[in-house]
C-alpha positions as CSV (number, residue, x, y, z in Angstrom):
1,X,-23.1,36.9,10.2
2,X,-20.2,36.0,8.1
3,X,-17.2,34.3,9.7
4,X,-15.4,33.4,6.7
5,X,-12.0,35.1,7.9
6,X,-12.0,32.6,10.9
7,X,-13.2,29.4,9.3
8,X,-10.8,30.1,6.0
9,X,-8.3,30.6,8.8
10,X,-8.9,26.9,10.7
11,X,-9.2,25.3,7.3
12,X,-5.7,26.0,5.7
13,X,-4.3,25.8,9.3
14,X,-6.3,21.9,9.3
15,X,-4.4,21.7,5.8
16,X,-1.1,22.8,7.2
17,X,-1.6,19.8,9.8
18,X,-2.1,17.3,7.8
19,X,1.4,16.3,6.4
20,X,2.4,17.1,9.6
21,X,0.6,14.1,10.9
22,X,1.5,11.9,8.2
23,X,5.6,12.6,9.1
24,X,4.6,12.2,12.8
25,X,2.7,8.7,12.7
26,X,5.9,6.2,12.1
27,X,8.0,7.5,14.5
28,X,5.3,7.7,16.9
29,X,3.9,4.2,15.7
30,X,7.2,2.8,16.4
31,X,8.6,4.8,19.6
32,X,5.4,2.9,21.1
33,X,6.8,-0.3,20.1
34,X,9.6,0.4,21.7
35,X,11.7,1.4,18.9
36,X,14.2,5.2,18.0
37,X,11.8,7.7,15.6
38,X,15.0,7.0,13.2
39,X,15.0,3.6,13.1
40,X,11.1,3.7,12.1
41,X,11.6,6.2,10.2
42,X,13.9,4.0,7.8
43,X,11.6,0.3,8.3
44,X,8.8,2.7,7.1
45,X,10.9,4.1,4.1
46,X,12.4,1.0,3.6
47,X,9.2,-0.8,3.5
48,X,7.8,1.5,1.0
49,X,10.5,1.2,-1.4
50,X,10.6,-2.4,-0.9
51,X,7.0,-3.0,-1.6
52,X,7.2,-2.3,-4.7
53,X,9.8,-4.7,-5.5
54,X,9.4,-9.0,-6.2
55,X,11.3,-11.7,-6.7
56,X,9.5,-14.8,-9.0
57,X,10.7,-17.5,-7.0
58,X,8.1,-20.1,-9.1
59,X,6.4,-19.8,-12.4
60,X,3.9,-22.0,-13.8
61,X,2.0,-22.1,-17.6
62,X,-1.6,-22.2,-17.2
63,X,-3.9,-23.2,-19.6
64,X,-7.0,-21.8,-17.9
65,X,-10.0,-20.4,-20.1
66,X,-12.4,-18.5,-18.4
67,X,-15.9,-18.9,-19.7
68,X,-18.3,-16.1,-21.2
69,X,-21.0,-15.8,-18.4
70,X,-23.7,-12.9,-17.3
71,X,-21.4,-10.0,-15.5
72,X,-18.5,-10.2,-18.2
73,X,-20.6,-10.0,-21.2
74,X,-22.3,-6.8,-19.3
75,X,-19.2,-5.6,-18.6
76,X,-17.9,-5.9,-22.3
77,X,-21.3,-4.7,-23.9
78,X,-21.7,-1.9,-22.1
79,X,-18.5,-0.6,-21.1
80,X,-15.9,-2.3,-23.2
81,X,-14.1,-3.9,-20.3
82,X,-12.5,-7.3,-21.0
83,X,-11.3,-9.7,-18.2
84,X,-7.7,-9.8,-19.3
85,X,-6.2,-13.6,-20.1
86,X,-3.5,-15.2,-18.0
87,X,-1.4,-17.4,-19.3
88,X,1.1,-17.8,-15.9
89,X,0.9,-18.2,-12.7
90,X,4.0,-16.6,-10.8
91,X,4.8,-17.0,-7.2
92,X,7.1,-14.3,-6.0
93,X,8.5,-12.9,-2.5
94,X,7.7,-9.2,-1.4
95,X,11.1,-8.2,0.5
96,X,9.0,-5.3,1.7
97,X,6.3,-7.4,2.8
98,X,8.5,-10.4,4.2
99,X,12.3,-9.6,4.8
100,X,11.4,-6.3,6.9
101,X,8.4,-7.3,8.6
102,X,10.0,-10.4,9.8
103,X,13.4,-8.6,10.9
104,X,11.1,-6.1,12.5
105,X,9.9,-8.9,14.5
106,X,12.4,-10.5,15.6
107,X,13.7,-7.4,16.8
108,X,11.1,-6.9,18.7
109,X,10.4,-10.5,20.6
């Protein structure tokens, strides 16, 4: 009782499917919103392309020294994991995360 032909078969057909599904989910996200498959299409390429992108709008020196306690010297014992020093603290805007999502909303009220 071997149906390896048939399940082989449904699994690279499942594999087949699942890109398809990933290019099929904006446009239908955003058809439901009320929107053309092409203009989702481009928030959801613009939004990736855009997430990876900031603008330091504020940055600040810190003089902040975190003290040795329990879980970092574990951490650095056993597995040579330091907790890394910061020295700034930067505020920046996400044009991804706040130009698009906020034109995407007022186009939609």
């Amino acid at each position: 009782m071997l149906f390896l032909p048939i399940s082989l078969t449904l699994f690279l057909l499942f594999l087949l499917l699942i890109p398809v599904l990933f290019a099929l989910t904006p446009a239908v996200a955003f058809a439901k919103m009320g929107l053309s498959p092409f203009l989702g299409y481009a928030f959801f390429i613009l939004y990736l392309f855009g997430s990876g992108i900031n603008f330091p709008v504020y940055r600040e020196q810190i003089n902040y020294t975190l003290p040795l306690d329990d879980v970092m010297a574990l951490f650095l014992k056993n597995f040579g994991i330091r907790v890394p020093v910061t020295t700034d603290r930067i505020i920046s805007l996400n044009p991804g995360g706040l130009y698009l999502v906020g034109l995407i909303s007022v186009l939609l009220v």
